[in-house]
C-alpha positions in Angstrom: -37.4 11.9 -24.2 -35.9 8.3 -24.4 -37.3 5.7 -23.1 -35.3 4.9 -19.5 -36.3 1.9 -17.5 -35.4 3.5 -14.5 -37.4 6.6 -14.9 -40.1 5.1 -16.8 -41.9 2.4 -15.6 -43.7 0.3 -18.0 -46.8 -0.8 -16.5 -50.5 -2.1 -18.7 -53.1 0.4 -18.7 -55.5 -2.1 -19.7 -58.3 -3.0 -17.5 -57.2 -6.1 -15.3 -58.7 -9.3 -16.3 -61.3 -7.9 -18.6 -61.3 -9.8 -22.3 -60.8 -6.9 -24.9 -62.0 -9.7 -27.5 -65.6 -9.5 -26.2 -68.9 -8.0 -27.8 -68.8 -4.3 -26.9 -67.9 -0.4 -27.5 -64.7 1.1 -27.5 -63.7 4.5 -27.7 -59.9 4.7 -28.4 -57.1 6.8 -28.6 -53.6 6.8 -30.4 -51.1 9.2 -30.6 -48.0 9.7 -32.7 -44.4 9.3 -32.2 -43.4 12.5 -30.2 -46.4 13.7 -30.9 -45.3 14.6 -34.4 -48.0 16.6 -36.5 -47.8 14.4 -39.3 -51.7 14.0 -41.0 -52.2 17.5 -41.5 -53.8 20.4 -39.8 -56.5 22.6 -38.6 -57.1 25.2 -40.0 -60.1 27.2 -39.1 -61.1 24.6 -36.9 -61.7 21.8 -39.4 -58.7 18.8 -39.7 -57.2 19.1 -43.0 -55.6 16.2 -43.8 -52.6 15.9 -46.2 -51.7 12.5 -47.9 -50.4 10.5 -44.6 -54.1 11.5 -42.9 -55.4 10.5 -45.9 -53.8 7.0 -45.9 -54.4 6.7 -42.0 -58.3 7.0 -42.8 -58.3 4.6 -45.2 -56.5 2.3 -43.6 -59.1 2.6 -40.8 -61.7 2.3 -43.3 -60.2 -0.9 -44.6 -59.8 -2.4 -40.8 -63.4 -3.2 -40.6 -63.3 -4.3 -44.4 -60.7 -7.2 -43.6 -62.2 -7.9 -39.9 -65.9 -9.0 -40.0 -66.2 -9.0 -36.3 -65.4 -5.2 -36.5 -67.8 -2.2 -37.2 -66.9 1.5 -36.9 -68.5 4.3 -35.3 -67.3 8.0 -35.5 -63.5 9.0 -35.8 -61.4 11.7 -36.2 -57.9 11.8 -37.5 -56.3 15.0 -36.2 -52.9 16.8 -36.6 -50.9 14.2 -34.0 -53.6 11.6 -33.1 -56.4 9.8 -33.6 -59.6 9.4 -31.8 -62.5 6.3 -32.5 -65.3 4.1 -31.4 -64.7 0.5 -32.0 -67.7 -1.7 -31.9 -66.4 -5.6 -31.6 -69.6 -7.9 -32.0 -67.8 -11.8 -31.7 -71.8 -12.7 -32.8 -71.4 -11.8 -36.4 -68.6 -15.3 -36.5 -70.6 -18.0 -34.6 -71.8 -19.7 -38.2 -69.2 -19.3 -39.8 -66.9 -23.0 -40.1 -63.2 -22.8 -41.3 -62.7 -25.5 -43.7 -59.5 -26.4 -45.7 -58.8 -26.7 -49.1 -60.5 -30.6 -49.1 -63.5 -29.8 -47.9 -62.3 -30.9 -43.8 -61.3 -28.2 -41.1 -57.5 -27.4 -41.2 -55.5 -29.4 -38.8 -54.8 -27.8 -35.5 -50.7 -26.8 -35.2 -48.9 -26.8 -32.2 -47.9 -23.3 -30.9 -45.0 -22.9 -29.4 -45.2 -20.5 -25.7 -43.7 -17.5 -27.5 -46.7 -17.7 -29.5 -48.9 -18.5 -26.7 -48.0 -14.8 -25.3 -49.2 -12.7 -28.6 -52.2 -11.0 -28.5 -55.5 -12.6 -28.8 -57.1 -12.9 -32.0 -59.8 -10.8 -32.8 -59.3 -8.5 -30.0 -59.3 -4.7 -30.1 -55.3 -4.8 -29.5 -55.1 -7.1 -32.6 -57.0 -4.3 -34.4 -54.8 -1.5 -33.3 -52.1 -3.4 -33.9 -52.5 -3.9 -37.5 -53.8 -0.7 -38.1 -50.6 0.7 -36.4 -48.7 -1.8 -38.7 -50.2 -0.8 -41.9 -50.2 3.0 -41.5 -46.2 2.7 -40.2 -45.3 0.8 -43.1 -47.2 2.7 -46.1 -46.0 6.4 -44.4 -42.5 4.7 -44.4 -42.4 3.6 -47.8 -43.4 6.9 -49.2 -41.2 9.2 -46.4 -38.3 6.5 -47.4 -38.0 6.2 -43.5 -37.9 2.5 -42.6 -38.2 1.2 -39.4 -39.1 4.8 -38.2 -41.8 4.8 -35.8 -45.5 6.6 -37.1 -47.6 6.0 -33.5 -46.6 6.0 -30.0 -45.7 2.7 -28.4 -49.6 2.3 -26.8 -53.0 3.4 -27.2 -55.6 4.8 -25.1 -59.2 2.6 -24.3 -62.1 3.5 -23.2 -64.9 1.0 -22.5 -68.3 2.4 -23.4 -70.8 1.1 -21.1 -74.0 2.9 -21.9 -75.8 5.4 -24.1 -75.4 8.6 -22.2 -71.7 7.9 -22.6 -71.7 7.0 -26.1 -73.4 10.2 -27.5 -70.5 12.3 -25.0 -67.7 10.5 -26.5 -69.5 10.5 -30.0 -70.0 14.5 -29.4 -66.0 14.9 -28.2 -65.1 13.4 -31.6 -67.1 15.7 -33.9 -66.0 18.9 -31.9 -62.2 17.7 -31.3 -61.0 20.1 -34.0 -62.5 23.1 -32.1 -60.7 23.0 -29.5 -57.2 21.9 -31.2 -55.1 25.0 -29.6 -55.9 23.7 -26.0 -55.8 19.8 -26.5 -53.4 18.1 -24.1 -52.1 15.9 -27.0 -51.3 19.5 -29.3 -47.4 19.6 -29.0 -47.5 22.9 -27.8 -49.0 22.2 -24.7 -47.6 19.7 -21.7 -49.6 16.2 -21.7 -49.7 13.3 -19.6 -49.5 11.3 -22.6 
């Protein structure tokens, strides 16, 4: 269905006033457009990916490459979605000094307040973001499809506060193929999502 502003109301499901830049685990969630099975599928109950699943992992892959405050725990890539523990640990930057091409830190630049608004650097939206941004683009260019639309507008979060729910999330993830025919996000069945 198409998005109508007065049937749907946009609201943030983020968690109010907590910084999603911080040191921590995340277990996340993002699902394609329409739920669209477009990385592969299971047969058997194992994920086999074709060549868009194949290109969404290795754009994960290379997310933690390019961000050096980002390391990755388990993930799945499944038919319509894809499930993931983020682990954002600001410590790994406190040494580190940006300098410019003389030797002296880069000048600071005015921003103007449209830029004020965007996301926060370093944050786990900024990671999703890209990620979503890379896959969209690549799956375009090869589908010939610009512009089309890969994930759906949002993404689920999770914030994992201790070990007992770590190894539950962790255990969800390795076992998320077996139960593919009765997942809410299988386009089959009705979702909240």
């Amino acid at each position: 269905m198409k998005y109508n502003p007065d049937i749907h109301k946009r609201q943030s499901i983020r968690l109010k006033g907590y910084d999603y830049s911080q040191s921590g685990f995340y277990f996340i969630t993002i699902c394609c457009y329409e739920r669209q099975c477009l990385f592969g599928e299971i047969i058997n109950h194992q994920i086999i990916l074709n060549n868009f699943g194949e290109l969404v992992k290795e754009e994960w892959l290379k997310s933690a490459e390019i961000r050096r405050e980002i390391e990755l725990d388990e993930f799945v890539i499944m038919p319509n979605h894809f499930h993931g523990i983020v682990i954002i640990d600001q410590q790994i930057n406190k040494n580190i000094v940006v300098v410019g091409a003389n030797g002296r830190s880069p000048l600071q630049t005015i921003q103007s307040s449209q830029q004020r608004i965007s996301m926060k650097p370093k944050s786990l939206s900024s990671l999703i973001a890209g990620f979503k941004s890379a896959t969209t683009k690549r799956i375009n260019i090869i589908r010939d499809t610009p512009k089309n639309p890969v994930w759906q507008r949002n993404y689920y979060e999770h914030i994992i506060k201790n070990d007992p729910s770590l190894e539950r999330i962790k255990e969800y993830i390795q076992n998320n193929s077996l139960s593919w025919e009765n997942d809410q996000l299988h386009p089959n069945n009705p979702s909240k999502w």
